[in-house]
VOPA-869534 format. One record per residue: x, y, z of N, C-alpha, C in turn; residue number from 1. Coordinates in steps of 0.2 Angstrom, whole numbers, plus 5000, padded with zeros to 4 digits. Layout:
{nxx = X&nyy = Y&nzz = Z&caxx = X&cayy = Y&cazz = Z&cxx = X&cyy = Y&czz = Z&seq = NUM}
...
This chain:
{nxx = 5334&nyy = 5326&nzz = 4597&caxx = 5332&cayy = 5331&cazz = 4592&cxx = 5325&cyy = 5331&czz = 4590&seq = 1}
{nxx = 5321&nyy = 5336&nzz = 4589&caxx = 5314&cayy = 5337&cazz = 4587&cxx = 5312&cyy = 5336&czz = 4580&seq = 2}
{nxx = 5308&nyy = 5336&nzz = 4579&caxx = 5307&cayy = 5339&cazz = 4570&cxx = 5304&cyy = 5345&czz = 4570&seq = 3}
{nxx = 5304&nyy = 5347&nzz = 4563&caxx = 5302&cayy = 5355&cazz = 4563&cxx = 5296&cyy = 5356&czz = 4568&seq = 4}
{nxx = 5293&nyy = 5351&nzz = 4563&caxx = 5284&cayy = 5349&cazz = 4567&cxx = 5282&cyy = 5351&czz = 4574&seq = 5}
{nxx = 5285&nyy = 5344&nzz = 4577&caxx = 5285&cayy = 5345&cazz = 4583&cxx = 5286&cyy = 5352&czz = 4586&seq = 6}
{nxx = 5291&nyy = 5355&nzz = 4584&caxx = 5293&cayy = 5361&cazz = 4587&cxx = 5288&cyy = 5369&czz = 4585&seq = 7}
{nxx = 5283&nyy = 5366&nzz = 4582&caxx = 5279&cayy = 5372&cazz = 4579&cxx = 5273&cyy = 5369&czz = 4582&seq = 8}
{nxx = 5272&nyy = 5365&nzz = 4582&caxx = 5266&cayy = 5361&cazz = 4589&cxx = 5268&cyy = 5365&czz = 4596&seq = 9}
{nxx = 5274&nyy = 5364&nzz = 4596&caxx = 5276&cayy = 5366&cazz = 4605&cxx = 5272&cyy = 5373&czz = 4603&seq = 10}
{nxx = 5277&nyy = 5376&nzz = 4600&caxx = 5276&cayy = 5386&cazz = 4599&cxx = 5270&cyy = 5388&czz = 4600&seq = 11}
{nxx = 5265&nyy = 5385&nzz = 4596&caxx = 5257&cayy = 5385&cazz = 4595&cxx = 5255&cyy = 5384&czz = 4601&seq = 12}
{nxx = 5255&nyy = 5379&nzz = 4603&caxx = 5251&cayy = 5376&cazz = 4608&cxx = 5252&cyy = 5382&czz = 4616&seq = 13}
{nxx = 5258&nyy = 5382&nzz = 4618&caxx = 5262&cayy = 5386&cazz = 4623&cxx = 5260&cyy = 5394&czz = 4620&seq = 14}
{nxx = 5259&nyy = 5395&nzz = 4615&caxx = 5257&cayy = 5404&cazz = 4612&cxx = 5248&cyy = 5402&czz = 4616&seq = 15}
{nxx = 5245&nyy = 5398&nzz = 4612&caxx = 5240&cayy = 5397&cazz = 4616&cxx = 5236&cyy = 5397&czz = 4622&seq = 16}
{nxx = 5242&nyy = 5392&nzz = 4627&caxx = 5242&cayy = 5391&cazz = 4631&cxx = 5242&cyy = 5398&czz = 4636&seq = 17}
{nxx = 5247&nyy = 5403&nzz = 4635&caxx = 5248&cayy = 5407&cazz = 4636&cxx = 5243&cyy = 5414&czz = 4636&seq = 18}
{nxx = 5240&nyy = 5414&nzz = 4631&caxx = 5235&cayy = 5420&cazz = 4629&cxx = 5229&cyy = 5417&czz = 4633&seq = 19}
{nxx = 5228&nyy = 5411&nzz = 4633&caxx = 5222&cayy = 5410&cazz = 4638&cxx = 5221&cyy = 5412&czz = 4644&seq = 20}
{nxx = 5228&nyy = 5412&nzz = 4648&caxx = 5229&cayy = 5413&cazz = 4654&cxx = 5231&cyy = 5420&czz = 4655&seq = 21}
{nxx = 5232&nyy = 5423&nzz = 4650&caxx = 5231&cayy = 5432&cazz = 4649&cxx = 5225&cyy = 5432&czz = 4647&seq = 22}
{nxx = 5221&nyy = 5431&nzz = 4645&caxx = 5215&cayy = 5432&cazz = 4644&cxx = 5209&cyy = 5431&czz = 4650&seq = 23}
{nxx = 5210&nyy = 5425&nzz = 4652&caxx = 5207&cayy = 5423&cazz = 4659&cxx = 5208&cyy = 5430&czz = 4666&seq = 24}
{nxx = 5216&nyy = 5432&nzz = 4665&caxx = 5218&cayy = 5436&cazz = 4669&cxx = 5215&cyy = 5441&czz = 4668&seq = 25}
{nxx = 5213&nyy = 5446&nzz = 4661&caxx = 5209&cayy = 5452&cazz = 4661&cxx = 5203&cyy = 5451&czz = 4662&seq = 26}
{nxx = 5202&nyy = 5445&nzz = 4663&caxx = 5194&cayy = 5444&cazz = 4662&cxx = 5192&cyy = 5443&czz = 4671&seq = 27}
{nxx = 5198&nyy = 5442&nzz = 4674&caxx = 5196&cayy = 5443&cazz = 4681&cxx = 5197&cyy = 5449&czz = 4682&seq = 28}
{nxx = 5203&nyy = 5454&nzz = 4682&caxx = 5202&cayy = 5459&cazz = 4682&cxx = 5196&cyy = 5464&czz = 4680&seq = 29}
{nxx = 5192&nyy = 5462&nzz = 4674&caxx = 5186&cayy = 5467&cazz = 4673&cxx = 5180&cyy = 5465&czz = 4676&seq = 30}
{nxx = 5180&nyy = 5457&nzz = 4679&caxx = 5176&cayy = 5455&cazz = 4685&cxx = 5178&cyy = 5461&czz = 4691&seq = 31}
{nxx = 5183&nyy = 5463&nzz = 4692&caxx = 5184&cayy = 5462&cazz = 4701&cxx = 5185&cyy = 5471&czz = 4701&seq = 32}
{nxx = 5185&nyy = 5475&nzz = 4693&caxx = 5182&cayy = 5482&cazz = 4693&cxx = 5174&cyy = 5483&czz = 4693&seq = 33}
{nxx = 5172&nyy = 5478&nzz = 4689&caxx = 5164&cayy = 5478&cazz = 4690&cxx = 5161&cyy = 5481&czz = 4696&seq = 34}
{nxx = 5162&nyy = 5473&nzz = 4702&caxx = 5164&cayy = 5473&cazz = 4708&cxx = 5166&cyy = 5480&czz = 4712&seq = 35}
{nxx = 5173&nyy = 5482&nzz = 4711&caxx = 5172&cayy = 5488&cazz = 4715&cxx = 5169&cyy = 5494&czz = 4712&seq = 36}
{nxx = 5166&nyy = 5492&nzz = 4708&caxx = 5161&cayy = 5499&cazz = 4706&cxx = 5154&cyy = 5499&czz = 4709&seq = 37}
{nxx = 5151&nyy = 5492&nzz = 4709&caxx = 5147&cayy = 5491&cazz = 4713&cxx = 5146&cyy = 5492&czz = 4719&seq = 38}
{nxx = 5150&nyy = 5487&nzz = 4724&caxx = 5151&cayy = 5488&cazz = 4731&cxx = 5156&cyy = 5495&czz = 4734&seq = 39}
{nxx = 5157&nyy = 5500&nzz = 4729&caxx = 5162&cayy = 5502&cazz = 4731&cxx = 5168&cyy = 5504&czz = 4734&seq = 40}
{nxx = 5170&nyy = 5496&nzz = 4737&caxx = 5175&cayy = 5494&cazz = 4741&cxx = 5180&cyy = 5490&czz = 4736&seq = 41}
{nxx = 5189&nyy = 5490&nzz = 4736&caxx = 5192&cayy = 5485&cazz = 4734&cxx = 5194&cyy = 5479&czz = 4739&seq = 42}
{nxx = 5192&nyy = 5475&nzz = 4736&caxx = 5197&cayy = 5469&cazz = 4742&cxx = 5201&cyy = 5466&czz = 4740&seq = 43}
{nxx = 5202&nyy = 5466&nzz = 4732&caxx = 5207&cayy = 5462&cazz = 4728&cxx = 5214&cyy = 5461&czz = 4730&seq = 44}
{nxx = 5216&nyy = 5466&nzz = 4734&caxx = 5223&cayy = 5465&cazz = 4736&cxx = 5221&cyy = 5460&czz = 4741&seq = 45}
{nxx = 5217&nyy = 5458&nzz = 4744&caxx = 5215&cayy = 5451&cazz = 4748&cxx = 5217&cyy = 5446&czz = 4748&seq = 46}
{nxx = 5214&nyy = 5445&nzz = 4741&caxx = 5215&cayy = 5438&cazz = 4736&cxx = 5219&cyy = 5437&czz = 4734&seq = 47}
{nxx = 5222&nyy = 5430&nzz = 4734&caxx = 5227&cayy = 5425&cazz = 4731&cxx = 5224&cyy = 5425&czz = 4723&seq = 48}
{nxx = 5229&nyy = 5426&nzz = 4720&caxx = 5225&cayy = 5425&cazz = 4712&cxx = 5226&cyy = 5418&czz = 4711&seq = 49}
{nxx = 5221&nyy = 5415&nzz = 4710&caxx = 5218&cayy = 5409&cazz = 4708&cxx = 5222&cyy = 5404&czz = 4705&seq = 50}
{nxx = 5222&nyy = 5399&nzz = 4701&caxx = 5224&cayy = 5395&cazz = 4697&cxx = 5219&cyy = 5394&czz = 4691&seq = 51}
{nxx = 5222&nyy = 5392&nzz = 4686&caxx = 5219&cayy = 5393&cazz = 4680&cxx = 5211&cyy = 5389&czz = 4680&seq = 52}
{nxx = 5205&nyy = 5392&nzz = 4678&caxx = 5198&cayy = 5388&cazz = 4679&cxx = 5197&cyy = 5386&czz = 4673&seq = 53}
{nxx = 5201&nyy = 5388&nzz = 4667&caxx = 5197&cayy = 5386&cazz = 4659&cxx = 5202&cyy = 5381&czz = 4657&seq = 54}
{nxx = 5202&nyy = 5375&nzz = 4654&caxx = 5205&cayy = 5370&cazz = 4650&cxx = 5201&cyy = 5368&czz = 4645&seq = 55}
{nxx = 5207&nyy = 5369&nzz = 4640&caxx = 5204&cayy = 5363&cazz = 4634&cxx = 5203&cyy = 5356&czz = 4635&seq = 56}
{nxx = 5196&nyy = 5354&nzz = 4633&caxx = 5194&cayy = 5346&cazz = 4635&cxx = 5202&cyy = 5343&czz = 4628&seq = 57}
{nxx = 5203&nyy = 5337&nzz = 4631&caxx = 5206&cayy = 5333&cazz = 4630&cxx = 5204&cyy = 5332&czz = 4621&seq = 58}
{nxx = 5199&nyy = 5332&nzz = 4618&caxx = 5199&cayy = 5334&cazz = 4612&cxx = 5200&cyy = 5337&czz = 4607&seq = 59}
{nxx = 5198&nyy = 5343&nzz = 4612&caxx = 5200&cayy = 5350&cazz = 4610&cxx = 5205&cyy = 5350&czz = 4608&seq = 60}
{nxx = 5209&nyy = 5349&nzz = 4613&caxx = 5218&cayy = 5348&cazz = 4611&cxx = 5221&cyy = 5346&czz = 4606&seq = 61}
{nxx = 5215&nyy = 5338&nzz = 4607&caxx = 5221&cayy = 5335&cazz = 4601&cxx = 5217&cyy = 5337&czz = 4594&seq = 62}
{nxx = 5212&nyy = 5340&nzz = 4594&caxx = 5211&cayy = 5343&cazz = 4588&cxx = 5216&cyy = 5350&czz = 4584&seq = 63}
{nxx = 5216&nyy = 5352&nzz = 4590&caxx = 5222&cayy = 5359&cazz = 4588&cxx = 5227&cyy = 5357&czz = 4588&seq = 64}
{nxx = 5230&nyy = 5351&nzz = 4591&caxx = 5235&cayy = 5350&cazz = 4589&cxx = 5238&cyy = 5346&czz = 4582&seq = 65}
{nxx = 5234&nyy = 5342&nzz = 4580&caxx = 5233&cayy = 5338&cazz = 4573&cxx = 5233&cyy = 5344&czz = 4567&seq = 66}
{nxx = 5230&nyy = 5349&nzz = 4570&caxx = 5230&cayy = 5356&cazz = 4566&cxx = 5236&cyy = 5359&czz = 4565&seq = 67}
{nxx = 5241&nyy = 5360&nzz = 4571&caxx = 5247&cayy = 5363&cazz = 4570&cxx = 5251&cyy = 5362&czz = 4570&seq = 68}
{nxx = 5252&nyy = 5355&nzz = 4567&caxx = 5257&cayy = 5348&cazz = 4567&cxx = 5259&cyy = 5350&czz = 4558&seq = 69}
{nxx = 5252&nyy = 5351&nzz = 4556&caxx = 5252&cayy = 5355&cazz = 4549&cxx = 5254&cyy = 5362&czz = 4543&seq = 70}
{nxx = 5253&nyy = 5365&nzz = 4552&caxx = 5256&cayy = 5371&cazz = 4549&cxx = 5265&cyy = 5370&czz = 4547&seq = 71}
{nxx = 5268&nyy = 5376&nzz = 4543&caxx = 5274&cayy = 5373&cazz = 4541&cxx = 5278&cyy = 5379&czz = 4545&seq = 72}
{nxx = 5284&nyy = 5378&nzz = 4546&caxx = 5288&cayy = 5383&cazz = 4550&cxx = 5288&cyy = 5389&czz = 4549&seq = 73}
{nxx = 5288&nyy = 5391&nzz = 4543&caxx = 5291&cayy = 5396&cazz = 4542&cxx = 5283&cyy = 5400&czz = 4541&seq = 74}
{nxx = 5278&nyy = 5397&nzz = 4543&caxx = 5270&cayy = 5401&cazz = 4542&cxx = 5270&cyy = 5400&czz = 4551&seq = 75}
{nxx = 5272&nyy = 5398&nzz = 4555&caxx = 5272&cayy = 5399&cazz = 4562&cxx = 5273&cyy = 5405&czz = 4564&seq = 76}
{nxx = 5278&nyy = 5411&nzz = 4563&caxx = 5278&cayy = 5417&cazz = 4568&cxx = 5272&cyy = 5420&czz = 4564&seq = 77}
{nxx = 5270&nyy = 5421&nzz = 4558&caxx = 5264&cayy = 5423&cazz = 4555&cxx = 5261&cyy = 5422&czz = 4559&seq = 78}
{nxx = 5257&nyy = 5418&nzz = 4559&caxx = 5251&cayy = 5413&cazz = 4564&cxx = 5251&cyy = 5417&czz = 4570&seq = 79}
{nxx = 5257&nyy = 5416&nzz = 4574&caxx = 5256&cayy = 5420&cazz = 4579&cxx = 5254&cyy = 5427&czz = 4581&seq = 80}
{nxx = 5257&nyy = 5432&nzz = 4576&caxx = 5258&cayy = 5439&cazz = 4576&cxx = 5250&cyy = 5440&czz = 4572&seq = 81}
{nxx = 5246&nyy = 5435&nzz = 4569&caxx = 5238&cayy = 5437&cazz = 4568&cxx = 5236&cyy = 5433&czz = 4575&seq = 82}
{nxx = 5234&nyy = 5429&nzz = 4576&caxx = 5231&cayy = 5429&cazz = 4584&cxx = 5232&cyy = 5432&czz = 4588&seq = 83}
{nxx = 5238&nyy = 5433&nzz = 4588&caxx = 5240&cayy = 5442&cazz = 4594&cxx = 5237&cyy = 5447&czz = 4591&seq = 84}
{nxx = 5236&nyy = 5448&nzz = 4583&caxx = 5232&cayy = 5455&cazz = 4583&cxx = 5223&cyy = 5453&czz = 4583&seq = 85}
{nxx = 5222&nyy = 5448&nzz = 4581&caxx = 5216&cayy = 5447&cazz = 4584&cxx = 5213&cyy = 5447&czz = 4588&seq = 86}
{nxx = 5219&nyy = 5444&nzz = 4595&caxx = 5214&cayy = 5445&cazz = 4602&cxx = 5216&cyy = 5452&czz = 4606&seq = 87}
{nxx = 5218&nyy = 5456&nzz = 4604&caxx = 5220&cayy = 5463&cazz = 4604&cxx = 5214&cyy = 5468&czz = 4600&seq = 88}
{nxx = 5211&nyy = 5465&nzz = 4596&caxx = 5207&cayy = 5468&cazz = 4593&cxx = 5199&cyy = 5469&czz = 4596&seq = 89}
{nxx = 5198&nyy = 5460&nzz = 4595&caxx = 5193&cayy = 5457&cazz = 4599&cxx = 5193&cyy = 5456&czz = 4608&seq = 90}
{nxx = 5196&nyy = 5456&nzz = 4610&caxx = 5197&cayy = 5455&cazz = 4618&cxx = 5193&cyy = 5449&czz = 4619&seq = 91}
{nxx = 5192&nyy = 5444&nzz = 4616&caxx = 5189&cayy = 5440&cazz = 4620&cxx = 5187&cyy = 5437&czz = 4626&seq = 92}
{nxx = 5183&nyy = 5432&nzz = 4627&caxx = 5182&cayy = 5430&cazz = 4634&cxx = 5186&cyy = 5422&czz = 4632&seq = 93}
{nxx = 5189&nyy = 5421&nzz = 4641&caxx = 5192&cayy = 5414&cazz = 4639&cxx = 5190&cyy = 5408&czz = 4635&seq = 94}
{nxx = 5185&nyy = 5407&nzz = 4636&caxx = 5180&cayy = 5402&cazz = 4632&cxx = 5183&cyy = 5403&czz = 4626&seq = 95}
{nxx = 5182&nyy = 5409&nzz = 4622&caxx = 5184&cayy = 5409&cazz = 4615&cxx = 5189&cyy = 5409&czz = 4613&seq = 96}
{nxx = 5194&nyy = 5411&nzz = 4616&caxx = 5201&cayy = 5410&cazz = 4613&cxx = 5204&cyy = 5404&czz = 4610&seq = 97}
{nxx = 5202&nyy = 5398&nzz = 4611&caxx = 5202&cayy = 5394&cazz = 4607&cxx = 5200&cyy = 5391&czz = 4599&seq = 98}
{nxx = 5195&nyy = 5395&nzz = 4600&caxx = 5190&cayy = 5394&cazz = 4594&cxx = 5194&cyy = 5401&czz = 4589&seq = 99}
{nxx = 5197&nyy = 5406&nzz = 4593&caxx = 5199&cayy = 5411&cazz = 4587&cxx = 5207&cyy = 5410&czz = 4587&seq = 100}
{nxx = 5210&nyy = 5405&nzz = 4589&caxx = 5217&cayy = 5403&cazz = 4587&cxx = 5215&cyy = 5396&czz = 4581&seq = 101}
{nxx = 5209&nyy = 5393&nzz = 4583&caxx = 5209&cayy = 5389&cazz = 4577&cxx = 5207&cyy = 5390&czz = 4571&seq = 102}
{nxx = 5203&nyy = 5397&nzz = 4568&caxx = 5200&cayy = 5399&cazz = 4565&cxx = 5208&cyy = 5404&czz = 4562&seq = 103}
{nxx = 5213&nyy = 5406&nzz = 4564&caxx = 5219&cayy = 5407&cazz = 4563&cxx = 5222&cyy = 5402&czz = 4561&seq = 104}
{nxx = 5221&nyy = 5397&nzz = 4563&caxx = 5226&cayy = 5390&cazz = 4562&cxx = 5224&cyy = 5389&czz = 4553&seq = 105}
{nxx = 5217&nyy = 5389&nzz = 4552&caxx = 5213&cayy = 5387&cazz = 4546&cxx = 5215&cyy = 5392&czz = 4542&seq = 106}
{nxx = 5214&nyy = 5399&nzz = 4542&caxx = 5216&cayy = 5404&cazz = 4538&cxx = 5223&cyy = 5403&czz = 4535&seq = 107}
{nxx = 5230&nyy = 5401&nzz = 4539&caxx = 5235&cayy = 5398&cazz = 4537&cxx = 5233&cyy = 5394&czz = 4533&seq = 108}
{nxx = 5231&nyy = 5389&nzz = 4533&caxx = 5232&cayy = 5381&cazz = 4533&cxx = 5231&cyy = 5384&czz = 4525&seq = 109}
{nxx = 5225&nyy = 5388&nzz = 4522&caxx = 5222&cayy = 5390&cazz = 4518&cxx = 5226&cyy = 5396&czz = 4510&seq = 110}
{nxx = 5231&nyy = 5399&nzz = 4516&caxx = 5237&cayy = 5403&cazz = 4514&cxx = 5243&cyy = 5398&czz = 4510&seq = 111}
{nxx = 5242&nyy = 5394&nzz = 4514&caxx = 5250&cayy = 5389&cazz = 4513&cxx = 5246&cyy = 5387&czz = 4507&seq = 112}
{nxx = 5239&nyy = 5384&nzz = 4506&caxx = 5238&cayy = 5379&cazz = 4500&cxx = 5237&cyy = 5385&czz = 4493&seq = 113}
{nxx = 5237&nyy = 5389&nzz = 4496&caxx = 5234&cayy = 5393&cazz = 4490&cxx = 5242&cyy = 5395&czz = 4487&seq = 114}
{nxx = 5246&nyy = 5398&nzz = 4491&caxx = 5253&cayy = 5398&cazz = 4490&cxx = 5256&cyy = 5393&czz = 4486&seq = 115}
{nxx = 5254&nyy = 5387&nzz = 4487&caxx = 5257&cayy = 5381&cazz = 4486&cxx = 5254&cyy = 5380&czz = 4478&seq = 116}
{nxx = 5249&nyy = 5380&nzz = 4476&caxx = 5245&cayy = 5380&cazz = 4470&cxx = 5247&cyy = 5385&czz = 4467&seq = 117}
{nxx = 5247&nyy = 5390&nzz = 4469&caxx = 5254&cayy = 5396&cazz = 4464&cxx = 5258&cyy = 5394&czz = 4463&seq = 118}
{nxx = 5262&nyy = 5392&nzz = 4467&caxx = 5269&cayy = 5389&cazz = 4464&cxx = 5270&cyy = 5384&czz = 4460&seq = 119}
{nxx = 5263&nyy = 5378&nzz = 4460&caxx = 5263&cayy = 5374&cazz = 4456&cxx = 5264&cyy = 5377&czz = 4450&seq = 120}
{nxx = 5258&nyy = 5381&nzz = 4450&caxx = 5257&cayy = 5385&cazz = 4443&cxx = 5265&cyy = 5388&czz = 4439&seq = 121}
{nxx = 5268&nyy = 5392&nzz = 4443&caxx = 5274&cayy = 5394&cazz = 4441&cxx = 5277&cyy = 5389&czz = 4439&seq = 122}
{nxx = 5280&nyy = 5384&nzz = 4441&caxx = 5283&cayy = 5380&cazz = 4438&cxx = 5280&cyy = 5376&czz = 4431&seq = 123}
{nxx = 5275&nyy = 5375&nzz = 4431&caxx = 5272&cayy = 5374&cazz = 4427&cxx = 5275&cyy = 5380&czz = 4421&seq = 124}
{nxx = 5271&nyy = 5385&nzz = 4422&caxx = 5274&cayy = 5388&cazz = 4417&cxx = 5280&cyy = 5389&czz = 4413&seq = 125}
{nxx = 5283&nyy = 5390&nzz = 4419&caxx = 5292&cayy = 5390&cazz = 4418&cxx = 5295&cyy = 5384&czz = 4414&seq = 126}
{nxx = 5292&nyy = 5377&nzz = 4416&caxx = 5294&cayy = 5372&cazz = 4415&cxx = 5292&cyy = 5370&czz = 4405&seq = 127}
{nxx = 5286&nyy = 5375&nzz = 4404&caxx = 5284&cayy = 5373&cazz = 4399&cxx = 5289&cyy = 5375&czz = 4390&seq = 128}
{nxx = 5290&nyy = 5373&nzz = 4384&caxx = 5296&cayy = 5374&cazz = 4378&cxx = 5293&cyy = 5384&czz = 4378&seq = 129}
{nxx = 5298&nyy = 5385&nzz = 4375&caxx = 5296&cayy = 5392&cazz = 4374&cxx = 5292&cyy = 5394&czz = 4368&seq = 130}
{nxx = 5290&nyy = 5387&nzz = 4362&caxx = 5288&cayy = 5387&cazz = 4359&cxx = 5279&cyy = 5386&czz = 4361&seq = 131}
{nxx = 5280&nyy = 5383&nzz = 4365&caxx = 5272&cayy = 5384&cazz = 4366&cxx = 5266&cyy = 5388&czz = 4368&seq = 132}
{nxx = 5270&nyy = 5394&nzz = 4371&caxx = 5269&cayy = 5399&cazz = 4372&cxx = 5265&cyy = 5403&czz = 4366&seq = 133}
{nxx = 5270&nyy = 5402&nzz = 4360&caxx = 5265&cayy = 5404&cazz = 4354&cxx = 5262&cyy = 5403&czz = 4352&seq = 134}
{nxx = 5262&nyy = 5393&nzz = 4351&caxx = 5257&cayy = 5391&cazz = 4349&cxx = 5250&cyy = 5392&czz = 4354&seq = 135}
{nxx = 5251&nyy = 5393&nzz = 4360&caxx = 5245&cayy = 5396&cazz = 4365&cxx = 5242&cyy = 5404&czz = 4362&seq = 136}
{nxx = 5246&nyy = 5408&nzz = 4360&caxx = 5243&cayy = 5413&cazz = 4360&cxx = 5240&cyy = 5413&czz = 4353&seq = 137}
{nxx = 5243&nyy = 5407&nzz = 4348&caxx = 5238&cayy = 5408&cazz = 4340&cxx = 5232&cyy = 5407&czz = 4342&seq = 138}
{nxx = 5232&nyy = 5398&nzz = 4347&caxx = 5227&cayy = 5395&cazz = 4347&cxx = 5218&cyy = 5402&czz = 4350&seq = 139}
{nxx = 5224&nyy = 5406&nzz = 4355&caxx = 5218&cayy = 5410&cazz = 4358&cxx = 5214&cyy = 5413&czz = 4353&seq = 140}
{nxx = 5216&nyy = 5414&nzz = 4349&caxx = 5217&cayy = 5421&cazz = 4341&cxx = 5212&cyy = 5420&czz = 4339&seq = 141}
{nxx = 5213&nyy = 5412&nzz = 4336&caxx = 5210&cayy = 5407&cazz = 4332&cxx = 5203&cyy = 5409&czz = 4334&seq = 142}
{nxx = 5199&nyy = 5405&nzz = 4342&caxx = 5194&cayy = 5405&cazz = 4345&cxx = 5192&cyy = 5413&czz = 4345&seq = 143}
């Protein structure tokens, strides 16, 4: 059995994984239109499509990954469905996609803190007699 964690690492990482090698693939694709507009000729039915040429250096990795070890479950399909709308927007080149899923990663990470400080607050307030409330709104009066 997994933990949440681990299992929102997998998600990320594999969503990732994946948009690079869709992104790599359009980015060949708009190489090999270039191409036939140039030479006027296609040959692409020729060619064997390649194997992936772009990877995260060994760093990279375990830095996005340390990242999304942190994100919490239930902000996971969020995460996903803004990086899909982002590279949908931006069309990126492979090289970037990385950098604009971490830049999504932070945005959460930022969301959940902010969220989480609201709710501290709520309880707070909830938590506090109901008499202090008043004494709160004399004291305002006062000053």
């Amino acid at each position: 059995a997994r933990s949440p964690a681990e299992m929102v690492l997998e998600t990320l990482m594999m969503e990732l994984t994946g948009q690079m090698r869709e992104a790599e693939r359009q980015q060949r694709e708009r190489s090999n239109a270039v191409r036939k507009v140039c030479t006027g000729v296609d040959y692409s039915w020729l060619a064997s499509t390649p194997d992936s040429t772009y990877d995260l250096s060994p760093i990279e990795r375990l830095q996005l990954e340390d990242v999304c070890v942190k994100i919490h479950p239930s902000y996971c399909g969020p995460a996903i469905l803004r990086f899909r709308q982002l590279l949908a927007e931006q069309e990126p080149e492979v090289q970037e996609v990385s950098q604009l899923f971490r830049s999504v990663l932070q945005e959460v990470l930022e969301r959940m803190k902010q969220e989480e400080e609201a709710h501290k607050l709520t309880r707070q307030w909830s938590l506090r007699p109901r008499g202090s409330l008043a004494t709160f709104e004399t004291e305002a009066e006062i000053d």
